[in-house]
N, C-alpha and C positions, 0 to 999 in steps of 0.2 A: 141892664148893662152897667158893669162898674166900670168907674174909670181909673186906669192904674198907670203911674210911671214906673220905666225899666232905667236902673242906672249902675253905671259899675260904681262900686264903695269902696269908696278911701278908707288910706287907715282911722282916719277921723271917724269911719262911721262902725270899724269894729266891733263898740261894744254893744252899739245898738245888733250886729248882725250876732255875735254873745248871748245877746240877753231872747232874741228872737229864738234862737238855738234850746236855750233852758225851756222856755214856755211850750214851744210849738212839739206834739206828739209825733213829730219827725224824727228833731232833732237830736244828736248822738255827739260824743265827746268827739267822733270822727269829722263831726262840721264845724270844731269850735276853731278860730284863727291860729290860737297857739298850735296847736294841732295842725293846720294848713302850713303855716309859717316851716314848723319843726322837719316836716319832710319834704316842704319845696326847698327847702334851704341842702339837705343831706342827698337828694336825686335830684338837684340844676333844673328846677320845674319852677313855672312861673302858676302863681296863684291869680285867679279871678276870680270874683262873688258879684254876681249881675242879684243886685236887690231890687224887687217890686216893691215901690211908694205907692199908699192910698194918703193922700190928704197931708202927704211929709211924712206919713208914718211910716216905715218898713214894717210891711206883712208879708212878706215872703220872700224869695229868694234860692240861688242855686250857686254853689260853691263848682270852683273848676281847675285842677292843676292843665295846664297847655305846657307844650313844646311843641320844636321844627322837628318835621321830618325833610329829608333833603333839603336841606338849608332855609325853607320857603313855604312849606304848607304847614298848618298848624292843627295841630290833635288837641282835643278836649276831652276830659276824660273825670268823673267827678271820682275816681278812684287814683290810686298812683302806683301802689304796689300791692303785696299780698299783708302788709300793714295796716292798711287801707283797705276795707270791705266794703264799705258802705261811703256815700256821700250824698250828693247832689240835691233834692229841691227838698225846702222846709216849708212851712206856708203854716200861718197862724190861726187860730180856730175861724170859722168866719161866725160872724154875730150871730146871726141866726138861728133856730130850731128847726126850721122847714129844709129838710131834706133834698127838695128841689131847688131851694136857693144856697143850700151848703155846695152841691157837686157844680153849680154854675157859677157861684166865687172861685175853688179851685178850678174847674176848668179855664175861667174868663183869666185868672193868676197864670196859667203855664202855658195859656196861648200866649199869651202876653209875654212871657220868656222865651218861648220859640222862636215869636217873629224877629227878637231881641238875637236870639242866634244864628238865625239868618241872616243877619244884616253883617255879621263878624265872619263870615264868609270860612268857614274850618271846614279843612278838610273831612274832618271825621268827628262827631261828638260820641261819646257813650256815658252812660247814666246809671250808675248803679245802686239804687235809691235805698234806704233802711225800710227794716220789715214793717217799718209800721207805716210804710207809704204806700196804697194799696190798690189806690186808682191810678193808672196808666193810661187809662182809654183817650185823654185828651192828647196825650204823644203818638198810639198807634193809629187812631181817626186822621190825624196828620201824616201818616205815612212814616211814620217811625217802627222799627223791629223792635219785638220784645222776646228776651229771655227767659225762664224763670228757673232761681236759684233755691235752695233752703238752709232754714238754720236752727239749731238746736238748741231749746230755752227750756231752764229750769225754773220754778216759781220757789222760789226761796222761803217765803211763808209760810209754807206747805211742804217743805223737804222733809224727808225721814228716810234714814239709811237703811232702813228695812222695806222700802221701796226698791232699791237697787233688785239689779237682775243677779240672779251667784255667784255667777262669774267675776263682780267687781266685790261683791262681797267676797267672795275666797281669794280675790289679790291682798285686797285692806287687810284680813288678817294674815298672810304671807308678807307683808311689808312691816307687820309689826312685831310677829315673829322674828324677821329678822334685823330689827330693832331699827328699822330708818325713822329720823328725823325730820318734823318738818319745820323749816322757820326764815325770815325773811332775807333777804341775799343783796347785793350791790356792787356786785363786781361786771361791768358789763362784757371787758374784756372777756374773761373767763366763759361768760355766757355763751359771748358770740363766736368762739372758739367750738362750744357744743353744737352752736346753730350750722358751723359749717360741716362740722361732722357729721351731722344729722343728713347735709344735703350730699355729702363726701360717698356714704352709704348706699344713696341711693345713682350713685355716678351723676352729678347733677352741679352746677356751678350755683355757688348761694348768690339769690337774688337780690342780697339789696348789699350794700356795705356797713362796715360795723357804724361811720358816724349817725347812721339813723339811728339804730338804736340808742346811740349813746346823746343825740339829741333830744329822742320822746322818752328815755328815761329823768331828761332834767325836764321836762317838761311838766310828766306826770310827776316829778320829786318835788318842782314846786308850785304846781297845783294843787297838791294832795290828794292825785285821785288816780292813785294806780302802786301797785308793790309787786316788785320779783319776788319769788317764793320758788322754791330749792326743796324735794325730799335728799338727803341725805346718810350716806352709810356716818357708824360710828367710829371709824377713819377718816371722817372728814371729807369722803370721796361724794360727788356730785353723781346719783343716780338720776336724776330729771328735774328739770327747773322750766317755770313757764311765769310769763308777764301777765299780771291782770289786770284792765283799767276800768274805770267806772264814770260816771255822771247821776245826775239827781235822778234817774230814773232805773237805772241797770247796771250790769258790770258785764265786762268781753274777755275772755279766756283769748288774750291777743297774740299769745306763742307762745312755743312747746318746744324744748329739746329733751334729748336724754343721749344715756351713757350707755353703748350697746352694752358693754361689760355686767347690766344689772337690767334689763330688759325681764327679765322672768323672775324679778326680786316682788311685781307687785307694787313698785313703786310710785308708779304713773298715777294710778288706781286710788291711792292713800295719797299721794299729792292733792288729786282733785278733790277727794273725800275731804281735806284737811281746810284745803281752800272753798270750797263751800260753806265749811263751817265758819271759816273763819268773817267770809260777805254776810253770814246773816246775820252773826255777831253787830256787824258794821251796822245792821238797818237797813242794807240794801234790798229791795224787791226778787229780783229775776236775775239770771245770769245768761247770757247769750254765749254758748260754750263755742259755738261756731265750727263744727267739724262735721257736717252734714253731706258737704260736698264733696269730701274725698273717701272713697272705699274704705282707704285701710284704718282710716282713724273713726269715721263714721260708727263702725261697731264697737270700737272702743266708748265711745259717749253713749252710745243707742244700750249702753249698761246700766247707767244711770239715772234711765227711765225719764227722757226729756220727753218734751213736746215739740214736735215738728212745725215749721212756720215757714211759707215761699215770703221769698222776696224777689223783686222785677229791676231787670236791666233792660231799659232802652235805647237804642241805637239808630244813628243816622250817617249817611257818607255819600258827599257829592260824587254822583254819576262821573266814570271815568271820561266819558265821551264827553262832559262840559270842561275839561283841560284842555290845555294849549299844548300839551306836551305828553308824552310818553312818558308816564311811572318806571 
């Protein structure tokens, strides 16, 4: 039996909840504070990071944007938007070799956060952990719902464009045929103007507002860990443009627009093409393209020839019948 304290973490204790973020095989640019800060600050969200202390030392932890719903109950939710993929618990290796005292570190870590959320009395928590969190069993043993998502990672190492399926081969050379351009971009206005058209298309109100993007763009501008990146016609016209960010372990193909006008240009295709090339230039590992979960974009990646990977979201909501009141 370990013994572990639960505490919420001041800004004081940031860097330590930082530096836990880089080490632990959780962790994702998605749990780093700048990162928390950048979009509670642009969607009116309050951040909480409830850290597990062993001995004073933070070994683990779960990050949480909250707000009210009707003025009084409060939602938890380790995601915030569709910006936000991933969040929630990180937990540092545990010392051990014995496979039996590894899953009872973690499990005795996230019982140890539960009771923690229990006591915060929230109407609703949900958890939508990174692919590389993989054990759930100590949330669903507890009566928590579990989801399961996926996501699409390329190994960067190991990329060759003659892996590609034809179909993104025969765009790349129709994108270059028609002599598009690829190189880096900063204009976010401009961007977020495509972003709404993108949603404009499909009859659909854009779900976030531009100041988020124009917050996790300074974000990533000075962190140095992420670039827009633009295919563009030789008029200067913007045929697709998409955000990509990274951390010491991966990079996330984070958003995606384009210009109906040039839809059958090939462009999308040679974007990505260009942008892969350009991450392993970098030394980065893998790229988590993230388009797994929706239909129509799904087979555009599934050209690429990724590898498929679930990820779990868990879920809890106090029973309506323990209120005082009518929802």
């Amino acid at each position: 039996m370990y013994k572990f304290d639960i505490a919420e973490l001041s800004r004081n204790d940031y860097h330590q909840w930082d530096t836990l973020v880089d080490y632990s095989r959780h962790g994702t640019i998605f749990h780093k504070t700048g990162w928390l800060d950048a979009c509670a600050r642009a969607l009116g969200k309050k951040v909480k990071i409830f850290g597990c202390f062993q001995d004073g030392q933070l070994i683990g932890g779960c990050s949480l944007f909250l707000e009210k719903i009707y003025g009084i109950l409060t939602v938890a939710n380790s995601t915030c938007c569709i910006m936000t993929p991933y969040g929630g618990v990180v937990l540092s290796a545990s010392p051990s070799t014995s496979v039996h005292r590894q899953e009872t570190y973690s499990r005795e870590i996230i019982e140890s956060l539960i009771k923690e959320f229990e006591k915060e009395q929230f109407y609703s928590i949900s958890i939508q952990n990174s692919p590389q969190f993989l054990d759930i069993r100590p949330f669903t043993l507890n009566g928590w719902r579990s989801s399961v998502f996926y996501a699409y990672y390329i190994n960067l190492d190991n990329y060759f464009e003659s892996n590609y399926d034809s179909s993104a081969k025969r765009n790349i050379r129709k994108a270059e045929k028609n002599r598009i351009i690829f190189e880096p971009f900063s204009d976010i206005s401009r961007y977020y103007t495509l972003f709404c058209e993108t949603y404009t298309r499909k009859n659909l109100e854009p779900p976030v507002p531009e100041r988020l993007f124009t917050d996790i763009y300074s974000f990533i501008r000075n962190q140095n860990c992420g670039k827009m990146v633009v295919a563009k016609t030789t008029d200067d016209e913007i045929a697709c443009a998409e955000i990509v960010i990274w951390d010491s372990k991966q990079a996330f193909s984070l958003s995606a627009v384009s210009d109906s006008r040039f839809l059958n240009s090939g462009a999308s295709s040679f974007l990505m093409n260009e942008e892969l090339k350009m991450l392993r230039n970098q030394g980065i590992p893998m790229i988590n393209i993230m388009m797994a979960n929706v239909p129509q974009l799904s087979s555009f990646a599934s050209s690429f020839n990724p590898s498929l990977l679930p990820y779990y979201q868990v879920q809890s909501r106090k029973a309506r019948h323990l209120l005082n009141f009518e929802i």
